[in-house]
PDB file with one MODEL, atoms N, CA, C and O in Angstrom:
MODEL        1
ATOM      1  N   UNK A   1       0.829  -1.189   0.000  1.00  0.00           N
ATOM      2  CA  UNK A   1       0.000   0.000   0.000  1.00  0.00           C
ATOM      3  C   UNK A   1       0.866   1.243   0.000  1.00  0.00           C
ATOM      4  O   UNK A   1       2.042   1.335   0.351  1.00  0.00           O
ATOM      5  N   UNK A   2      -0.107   2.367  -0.554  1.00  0.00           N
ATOM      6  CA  UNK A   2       0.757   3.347  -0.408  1.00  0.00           C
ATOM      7  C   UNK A   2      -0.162   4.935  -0.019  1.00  0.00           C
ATOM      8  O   UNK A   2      -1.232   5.240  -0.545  1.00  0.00           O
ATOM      9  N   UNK A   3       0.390   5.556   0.744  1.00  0.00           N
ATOM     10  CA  UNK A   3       0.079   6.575   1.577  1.00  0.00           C
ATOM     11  C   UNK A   3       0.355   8.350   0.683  1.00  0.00           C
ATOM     12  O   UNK A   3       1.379   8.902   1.086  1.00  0.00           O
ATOM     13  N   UNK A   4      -0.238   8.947  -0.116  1.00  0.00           N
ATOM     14  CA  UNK A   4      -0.069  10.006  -0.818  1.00  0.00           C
ATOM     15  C   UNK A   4      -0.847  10.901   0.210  1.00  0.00           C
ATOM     16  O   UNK A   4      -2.077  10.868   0.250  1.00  0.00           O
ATOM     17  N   UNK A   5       0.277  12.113   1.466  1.00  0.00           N
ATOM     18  CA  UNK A   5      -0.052  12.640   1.908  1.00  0.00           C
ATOM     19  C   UNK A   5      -0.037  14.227   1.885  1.00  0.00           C
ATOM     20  O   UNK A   5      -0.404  15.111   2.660  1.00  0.00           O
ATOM     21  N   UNK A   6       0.574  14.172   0.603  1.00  0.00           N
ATOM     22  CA  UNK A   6       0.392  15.543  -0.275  1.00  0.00           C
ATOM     23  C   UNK A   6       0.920  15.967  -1.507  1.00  0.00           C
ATOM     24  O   UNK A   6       1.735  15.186  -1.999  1.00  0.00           O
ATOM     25  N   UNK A   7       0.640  17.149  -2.235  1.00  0.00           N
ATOM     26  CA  UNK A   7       1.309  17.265  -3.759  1.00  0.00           C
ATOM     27  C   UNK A   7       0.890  18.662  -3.443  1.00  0.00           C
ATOM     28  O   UNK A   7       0.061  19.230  -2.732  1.00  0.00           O
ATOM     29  N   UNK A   8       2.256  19.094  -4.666  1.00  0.00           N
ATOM     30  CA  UNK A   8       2.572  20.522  -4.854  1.00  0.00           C
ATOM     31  C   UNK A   8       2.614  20.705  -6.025  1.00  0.00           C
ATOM     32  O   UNK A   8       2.544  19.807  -6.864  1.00  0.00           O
ATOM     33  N   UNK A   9       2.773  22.259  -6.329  1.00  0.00           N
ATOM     34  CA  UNK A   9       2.757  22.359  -7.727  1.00  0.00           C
ATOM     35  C   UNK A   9       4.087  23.071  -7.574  1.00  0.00           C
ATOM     36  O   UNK A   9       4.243  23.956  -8.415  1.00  0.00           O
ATOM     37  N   UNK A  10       5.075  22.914  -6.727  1.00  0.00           N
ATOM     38  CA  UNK A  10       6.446  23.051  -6.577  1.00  0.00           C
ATOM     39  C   UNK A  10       7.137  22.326  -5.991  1.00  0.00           C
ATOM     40  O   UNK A  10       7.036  22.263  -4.766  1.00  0.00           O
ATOM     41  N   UNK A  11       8.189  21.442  -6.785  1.00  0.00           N
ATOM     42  CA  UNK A  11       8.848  20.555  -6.418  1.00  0.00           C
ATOM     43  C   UNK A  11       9.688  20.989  -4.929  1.00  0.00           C
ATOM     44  O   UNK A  11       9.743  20.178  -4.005  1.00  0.00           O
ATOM     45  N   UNK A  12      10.249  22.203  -4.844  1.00  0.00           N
ATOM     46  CA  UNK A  12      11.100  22.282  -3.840  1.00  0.00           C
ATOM     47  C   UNK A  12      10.031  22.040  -2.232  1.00  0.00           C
ATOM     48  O   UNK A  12      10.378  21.497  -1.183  1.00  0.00           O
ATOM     49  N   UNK A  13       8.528  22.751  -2.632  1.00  0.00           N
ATOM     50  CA  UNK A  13       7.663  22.524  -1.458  1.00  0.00           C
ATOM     51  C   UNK A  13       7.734  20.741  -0.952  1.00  0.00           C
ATOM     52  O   UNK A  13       7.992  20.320   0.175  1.00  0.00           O
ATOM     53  N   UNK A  14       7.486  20.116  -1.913  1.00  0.00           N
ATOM     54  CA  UNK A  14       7.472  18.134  -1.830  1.00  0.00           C
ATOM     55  C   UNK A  14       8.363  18.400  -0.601  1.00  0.00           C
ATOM     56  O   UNK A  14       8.171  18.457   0.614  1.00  0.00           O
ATOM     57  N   UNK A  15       9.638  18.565  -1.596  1.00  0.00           N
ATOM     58  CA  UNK A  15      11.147  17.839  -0.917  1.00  0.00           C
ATOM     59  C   UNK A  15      10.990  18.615   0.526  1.00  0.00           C
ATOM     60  O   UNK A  15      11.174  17.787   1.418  1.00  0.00           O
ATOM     61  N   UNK A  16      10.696  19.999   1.093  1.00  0.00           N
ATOM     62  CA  UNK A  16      10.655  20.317   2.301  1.00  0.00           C
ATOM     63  C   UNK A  16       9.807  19.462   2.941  1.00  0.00           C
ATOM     64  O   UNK A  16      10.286  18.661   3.743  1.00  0.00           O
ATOM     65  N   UNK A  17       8.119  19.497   2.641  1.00  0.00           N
ATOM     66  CA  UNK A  17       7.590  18.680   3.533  1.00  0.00           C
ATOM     67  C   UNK A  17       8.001  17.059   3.923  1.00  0.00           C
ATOM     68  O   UNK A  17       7.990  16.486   5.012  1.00  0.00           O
ATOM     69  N   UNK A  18       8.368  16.575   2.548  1.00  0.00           N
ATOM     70  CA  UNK A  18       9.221  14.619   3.189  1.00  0.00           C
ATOM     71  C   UNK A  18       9.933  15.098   3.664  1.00  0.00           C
ATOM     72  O   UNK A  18      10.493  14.169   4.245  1.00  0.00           O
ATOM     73  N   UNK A  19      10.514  16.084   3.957  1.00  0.00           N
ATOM     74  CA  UNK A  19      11.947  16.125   5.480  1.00  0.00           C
ATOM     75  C   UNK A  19      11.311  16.151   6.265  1.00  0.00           C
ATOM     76  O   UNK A  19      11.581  15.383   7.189  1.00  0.00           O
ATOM     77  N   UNK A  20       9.928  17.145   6.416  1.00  0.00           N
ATOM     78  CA  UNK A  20       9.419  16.960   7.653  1.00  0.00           C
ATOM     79  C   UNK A  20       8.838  15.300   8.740  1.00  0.00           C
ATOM     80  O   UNK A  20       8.919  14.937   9.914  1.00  0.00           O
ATOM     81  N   UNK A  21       8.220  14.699   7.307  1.00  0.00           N
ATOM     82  CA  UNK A  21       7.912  13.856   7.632  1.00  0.00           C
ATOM     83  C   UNK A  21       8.670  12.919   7.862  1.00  0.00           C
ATOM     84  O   UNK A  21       8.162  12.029   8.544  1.00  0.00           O
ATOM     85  N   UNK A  22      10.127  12.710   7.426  1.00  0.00           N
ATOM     86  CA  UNK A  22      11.153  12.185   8.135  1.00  0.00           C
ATOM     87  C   UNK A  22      11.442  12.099   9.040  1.00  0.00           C
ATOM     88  O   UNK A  22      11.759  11.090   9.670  1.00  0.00           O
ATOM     89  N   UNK A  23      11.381  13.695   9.485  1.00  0.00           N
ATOM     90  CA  UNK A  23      12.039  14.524  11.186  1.00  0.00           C
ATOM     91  C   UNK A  23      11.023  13.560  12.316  1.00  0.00           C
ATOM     92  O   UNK A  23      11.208  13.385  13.520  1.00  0.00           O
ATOM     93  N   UNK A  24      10.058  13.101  11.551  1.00  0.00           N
ATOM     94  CA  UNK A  24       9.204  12.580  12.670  1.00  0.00           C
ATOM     95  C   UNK A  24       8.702  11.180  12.809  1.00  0.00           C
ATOM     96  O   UNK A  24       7.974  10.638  13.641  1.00  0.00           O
ATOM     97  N   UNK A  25       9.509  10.633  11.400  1.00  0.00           N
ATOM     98  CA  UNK A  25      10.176   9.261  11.983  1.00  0.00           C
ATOM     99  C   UNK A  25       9.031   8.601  11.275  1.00  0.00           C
ATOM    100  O   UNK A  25       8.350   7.787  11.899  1.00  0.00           O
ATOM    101  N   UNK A  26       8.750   8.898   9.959  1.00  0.00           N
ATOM    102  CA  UNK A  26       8.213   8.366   8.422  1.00  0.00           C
ATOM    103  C   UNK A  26       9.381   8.013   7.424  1.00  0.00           C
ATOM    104  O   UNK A  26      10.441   8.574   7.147  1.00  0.00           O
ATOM    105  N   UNK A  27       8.840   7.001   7.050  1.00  0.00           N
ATOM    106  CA  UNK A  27      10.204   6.373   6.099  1.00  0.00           C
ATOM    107  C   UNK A  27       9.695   5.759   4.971  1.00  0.00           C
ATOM    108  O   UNK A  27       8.502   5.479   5.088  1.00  0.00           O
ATOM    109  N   UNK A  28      10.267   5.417   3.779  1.00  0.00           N
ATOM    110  CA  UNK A  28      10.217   5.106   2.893  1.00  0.00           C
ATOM    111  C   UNK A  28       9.208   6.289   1.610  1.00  0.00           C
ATOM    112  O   UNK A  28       8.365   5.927   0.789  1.00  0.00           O
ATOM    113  N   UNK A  29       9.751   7.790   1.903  1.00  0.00           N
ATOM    114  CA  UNK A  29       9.167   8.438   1.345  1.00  0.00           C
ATOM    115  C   UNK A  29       9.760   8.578  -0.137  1.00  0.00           C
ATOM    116  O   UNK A  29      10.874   8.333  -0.600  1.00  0.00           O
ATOM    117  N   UNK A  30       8.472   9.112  -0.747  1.00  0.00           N
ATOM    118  CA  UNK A  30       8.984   9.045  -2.242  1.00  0.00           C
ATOM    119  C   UNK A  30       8.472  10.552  -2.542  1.00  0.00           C
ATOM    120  O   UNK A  30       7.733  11.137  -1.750  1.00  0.00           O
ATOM    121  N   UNK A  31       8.901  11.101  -3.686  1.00  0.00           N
ATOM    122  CA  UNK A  31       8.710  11.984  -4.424  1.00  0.00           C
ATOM    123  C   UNK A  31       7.983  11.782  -5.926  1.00  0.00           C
ATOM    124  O   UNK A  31       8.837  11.440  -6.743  1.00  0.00           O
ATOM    125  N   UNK A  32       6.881  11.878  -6.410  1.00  0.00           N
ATOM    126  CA  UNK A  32       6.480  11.700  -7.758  1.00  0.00           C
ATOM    127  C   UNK A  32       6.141  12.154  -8.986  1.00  0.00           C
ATOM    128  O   UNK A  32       5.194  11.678  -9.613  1.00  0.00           O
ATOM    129  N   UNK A  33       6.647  12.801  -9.281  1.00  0.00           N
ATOM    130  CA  UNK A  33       5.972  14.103 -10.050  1.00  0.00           C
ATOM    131  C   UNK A  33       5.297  13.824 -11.616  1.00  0.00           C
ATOM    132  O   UNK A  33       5.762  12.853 -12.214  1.00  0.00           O
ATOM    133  N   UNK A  34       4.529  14.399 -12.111  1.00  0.00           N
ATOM    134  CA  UNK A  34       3.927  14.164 -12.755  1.00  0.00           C
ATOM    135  C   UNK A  34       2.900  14.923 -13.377  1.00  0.00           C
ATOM    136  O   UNK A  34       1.697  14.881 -13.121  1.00  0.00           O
ATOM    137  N   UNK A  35       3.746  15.925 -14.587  1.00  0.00           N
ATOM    138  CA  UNK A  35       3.076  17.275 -15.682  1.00  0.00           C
ATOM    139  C   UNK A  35       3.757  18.348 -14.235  1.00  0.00           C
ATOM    140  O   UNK A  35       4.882  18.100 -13.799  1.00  0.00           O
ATOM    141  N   UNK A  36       3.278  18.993 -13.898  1.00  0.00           N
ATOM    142  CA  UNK A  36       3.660  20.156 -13.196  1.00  0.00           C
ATOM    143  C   UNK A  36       2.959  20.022 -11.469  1.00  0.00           C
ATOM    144  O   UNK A  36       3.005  20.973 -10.688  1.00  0.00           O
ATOM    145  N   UNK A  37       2.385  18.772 -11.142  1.00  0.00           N
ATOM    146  CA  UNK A  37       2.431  18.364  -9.885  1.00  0.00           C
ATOM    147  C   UNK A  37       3.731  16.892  -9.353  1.00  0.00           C
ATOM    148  O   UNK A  37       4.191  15.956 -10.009  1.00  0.00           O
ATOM    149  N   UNK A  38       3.943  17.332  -7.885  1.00  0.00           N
ATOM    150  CA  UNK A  38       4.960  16.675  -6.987  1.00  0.00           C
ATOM    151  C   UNK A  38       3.937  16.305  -5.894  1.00  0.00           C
ATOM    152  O   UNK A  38       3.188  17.129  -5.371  1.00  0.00           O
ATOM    153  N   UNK A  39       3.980  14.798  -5.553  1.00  0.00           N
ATOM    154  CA  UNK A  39       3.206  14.121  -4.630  1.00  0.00           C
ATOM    155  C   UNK A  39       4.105  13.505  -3.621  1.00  0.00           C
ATOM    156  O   UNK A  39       5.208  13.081  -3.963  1.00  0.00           O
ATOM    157  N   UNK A  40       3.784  13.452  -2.679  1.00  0.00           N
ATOM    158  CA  UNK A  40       4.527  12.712  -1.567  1.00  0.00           C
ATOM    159  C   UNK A  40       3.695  11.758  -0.758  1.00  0.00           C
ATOM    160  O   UNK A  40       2.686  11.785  -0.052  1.00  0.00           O
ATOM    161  N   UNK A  41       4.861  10.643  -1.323  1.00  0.00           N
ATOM    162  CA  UNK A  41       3.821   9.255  -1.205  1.00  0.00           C
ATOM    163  C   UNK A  41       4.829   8.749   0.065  1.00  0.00           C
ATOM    164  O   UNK A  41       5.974   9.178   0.205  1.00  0.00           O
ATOM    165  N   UNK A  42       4.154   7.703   1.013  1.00  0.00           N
ATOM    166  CA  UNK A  42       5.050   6.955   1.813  1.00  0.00           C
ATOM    167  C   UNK A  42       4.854   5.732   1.160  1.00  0.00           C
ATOM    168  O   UNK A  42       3.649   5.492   1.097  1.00  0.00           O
ATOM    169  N   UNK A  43       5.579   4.816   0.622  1.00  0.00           N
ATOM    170  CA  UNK A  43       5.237   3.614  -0.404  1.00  0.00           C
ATOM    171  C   UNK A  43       5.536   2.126   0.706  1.00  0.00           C
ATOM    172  O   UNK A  43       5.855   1.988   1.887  1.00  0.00           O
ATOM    173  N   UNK A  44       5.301   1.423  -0.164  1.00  0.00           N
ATOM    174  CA  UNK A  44       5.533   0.087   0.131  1.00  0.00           C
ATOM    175  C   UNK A  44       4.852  -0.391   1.224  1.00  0.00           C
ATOM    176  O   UNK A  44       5.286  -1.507   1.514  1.00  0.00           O
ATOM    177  N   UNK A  45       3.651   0.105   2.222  1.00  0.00           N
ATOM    178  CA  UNK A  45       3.315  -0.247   3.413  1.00  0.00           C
ATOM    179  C   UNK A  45       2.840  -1.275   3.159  1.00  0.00           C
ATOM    180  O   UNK A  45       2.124  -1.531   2.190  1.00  0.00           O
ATOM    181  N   UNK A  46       3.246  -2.110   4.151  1.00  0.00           N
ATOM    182  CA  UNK A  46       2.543  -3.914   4.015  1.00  0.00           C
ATOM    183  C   UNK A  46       0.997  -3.646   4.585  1.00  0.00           C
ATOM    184  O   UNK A  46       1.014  -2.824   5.501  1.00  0.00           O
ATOM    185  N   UNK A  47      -0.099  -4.056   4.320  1.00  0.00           N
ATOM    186  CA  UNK A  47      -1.477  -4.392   4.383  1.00  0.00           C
ATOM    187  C   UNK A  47      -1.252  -4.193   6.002  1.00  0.00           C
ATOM    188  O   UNK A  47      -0.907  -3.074   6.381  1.00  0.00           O
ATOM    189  N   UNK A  48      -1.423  -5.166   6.897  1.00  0.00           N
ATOM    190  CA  UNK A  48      -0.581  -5.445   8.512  1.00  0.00           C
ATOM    191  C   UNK A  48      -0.047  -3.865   8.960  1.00  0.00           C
ATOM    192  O   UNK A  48       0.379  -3.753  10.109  1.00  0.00           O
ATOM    193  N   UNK A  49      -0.057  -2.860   8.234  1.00  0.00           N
ATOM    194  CA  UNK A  49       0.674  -1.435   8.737  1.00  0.00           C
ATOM    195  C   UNK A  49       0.184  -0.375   8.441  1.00  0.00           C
ATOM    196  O   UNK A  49       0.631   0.735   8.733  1.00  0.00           O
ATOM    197  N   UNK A  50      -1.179  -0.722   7.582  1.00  0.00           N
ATOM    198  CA  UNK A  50      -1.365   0.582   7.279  1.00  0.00           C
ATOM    199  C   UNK A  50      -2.220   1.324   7.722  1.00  0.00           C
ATOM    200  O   UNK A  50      -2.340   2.520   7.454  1.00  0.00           O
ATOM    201  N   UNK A  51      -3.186   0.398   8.758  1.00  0.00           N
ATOM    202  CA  UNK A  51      -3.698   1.501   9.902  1.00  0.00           C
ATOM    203  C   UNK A  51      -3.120   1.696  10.926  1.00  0.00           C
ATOM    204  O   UNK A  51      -3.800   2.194  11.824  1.00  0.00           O
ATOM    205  N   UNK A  52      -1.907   1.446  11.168  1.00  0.00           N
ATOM    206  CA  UNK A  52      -0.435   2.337  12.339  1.00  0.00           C
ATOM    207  C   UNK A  52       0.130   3.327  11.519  1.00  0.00           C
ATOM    208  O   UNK A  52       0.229   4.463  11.983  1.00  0.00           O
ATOM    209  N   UNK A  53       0.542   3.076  10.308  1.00  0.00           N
ATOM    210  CA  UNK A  53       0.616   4.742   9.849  1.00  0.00           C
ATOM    211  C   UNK A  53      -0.318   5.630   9.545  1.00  0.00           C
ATOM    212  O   UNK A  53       0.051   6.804   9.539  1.00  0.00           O
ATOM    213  N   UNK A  54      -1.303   5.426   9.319  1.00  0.00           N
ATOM    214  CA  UNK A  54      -2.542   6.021   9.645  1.00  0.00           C
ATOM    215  C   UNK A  54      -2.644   6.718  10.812  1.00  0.00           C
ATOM    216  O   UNK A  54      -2.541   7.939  10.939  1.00  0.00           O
ATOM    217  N   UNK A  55      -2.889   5.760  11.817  1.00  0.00           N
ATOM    218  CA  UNK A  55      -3.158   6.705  13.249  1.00  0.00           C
ATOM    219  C   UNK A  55      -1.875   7.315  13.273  1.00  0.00           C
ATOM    220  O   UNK A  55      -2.111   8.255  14.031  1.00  0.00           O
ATOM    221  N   UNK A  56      -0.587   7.430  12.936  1.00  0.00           N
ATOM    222  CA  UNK A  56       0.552   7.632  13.203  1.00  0.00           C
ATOM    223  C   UNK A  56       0.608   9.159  12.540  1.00  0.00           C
ATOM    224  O   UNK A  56       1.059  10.204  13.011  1.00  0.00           O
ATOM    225  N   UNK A  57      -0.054   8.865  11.204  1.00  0.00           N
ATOM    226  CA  UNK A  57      -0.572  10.312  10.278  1.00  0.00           C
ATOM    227  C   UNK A  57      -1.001  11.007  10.983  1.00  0.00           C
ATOM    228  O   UNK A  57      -0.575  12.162  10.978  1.00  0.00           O
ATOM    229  N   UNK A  58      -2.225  10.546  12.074  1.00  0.00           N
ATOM    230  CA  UNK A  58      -3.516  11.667  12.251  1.00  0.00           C
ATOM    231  C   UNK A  58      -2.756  12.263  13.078  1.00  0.00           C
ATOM    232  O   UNK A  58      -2.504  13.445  12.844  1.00  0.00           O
ATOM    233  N   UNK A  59      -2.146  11.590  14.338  1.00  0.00           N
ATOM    234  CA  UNK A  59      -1.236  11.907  15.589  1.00  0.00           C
ATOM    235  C   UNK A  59      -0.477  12.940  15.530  1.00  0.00           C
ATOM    236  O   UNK A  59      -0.382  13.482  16.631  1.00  0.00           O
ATOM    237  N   UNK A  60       0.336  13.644  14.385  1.00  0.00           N
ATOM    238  CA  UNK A  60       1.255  14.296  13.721  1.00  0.00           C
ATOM    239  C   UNK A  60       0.786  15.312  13.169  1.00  0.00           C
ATOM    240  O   UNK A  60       1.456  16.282  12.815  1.00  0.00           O
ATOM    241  N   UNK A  61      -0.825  15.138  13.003  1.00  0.00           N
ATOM    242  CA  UNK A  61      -1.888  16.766  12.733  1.00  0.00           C
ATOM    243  C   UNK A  61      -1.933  16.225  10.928  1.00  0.00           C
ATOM    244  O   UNK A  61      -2.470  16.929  10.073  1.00  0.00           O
ATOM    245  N   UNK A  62      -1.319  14.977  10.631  1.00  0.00           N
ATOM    246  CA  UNK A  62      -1.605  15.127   8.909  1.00  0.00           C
ATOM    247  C   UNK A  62      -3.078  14.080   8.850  1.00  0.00           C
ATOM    248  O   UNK A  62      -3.009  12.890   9.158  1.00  0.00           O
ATOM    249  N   UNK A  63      -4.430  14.769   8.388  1.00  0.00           N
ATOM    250  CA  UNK A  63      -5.513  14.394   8.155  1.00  0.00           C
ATOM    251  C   UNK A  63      -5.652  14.466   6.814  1.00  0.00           C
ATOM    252  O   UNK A  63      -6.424  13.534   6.589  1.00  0.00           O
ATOM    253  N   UNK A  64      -5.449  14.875   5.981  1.00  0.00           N
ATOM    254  CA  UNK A  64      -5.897  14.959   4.508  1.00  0.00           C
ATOM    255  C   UNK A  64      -5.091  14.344   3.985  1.00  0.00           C
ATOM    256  O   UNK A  64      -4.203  14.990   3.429  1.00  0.00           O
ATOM    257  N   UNK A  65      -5.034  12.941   3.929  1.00  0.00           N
ATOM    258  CA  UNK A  65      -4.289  11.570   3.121  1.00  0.00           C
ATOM    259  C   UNK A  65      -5.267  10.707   2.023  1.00  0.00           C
ATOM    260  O   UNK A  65      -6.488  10.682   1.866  1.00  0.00           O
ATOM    261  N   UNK A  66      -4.518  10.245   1.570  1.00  0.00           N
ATOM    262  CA  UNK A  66      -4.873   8.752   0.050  1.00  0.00           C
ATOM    263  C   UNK A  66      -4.078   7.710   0.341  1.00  0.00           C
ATOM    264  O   UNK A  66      -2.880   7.628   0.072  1.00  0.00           O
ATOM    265  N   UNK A  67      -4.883   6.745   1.008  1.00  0.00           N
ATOM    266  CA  UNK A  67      -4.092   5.653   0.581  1.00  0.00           C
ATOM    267  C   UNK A  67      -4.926   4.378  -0.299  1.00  0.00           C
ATOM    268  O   UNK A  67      -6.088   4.002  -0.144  1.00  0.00           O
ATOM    269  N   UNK A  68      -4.092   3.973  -1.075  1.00  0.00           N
ATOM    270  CA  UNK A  68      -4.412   3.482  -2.282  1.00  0.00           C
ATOM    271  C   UNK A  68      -3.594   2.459  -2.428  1.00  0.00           C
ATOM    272  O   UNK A  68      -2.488   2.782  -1.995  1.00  0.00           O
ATOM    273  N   UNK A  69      -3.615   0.849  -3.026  1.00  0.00           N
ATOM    274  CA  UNK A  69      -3.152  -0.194  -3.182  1.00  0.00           C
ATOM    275  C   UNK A  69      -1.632   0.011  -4.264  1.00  0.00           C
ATOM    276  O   UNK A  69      -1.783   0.675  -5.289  1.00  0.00           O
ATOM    277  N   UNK A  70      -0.173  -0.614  -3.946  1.00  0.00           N
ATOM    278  CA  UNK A  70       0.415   0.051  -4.565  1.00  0.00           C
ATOM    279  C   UNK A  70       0.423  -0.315  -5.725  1.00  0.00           C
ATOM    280  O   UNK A  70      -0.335  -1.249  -5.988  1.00  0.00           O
ATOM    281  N   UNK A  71       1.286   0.277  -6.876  1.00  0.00           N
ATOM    282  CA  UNK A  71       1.389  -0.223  -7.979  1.00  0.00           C
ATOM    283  C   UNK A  71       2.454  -0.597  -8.488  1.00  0.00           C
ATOM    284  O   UNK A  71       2.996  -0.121  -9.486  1.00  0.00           O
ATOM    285  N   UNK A  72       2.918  -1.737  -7.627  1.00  0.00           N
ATOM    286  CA  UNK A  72       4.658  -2.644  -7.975  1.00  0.00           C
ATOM    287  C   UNK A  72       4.210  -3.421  -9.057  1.00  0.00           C
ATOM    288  O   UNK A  72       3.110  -3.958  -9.184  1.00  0.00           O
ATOM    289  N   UNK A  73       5.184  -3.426  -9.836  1.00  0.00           N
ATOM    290  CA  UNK A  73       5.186  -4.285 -10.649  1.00  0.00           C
ATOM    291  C   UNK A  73       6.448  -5.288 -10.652  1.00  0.00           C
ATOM    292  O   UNK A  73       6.508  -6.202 -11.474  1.00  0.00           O
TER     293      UNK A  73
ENDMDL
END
């Protein structure tokens, strides 16, 4: 699964906020961009985890998330 907890229409905004979400001990963040939007996804969450990063989201004040099944190929 994967966790898209925001997009910009400026890449440098992405890359500040995944530091933030680093600083607070989120991992496996990605950057995605795509035409003139940048999304910040937390990827790879196993099924088993993704309502602990969830509550882990809300806990941290981030409420306006997508999470969506990933797309590994």
């Amino acid at each position: 699964w994967d966790i898209q907890v925001a997009s910009f229409s400026h890449k440098e905004n992405a890359r500040t906020y995944a530091k933030k979400l680093q600083q607070k001990g989120f991992s496996d963040i990605v950057l995605r961009t795509k035409g003139e939007i940048t999304r910040v996804v937390i990827k790879n969450i196993p099924a088993n985890k993704v309502a602990i990063i969830e509550k882990k989201l809300k806990e941290n004040g981030y409420s306006d998330f997508l999470v969506k099944k990933s797309s590994q190929k």
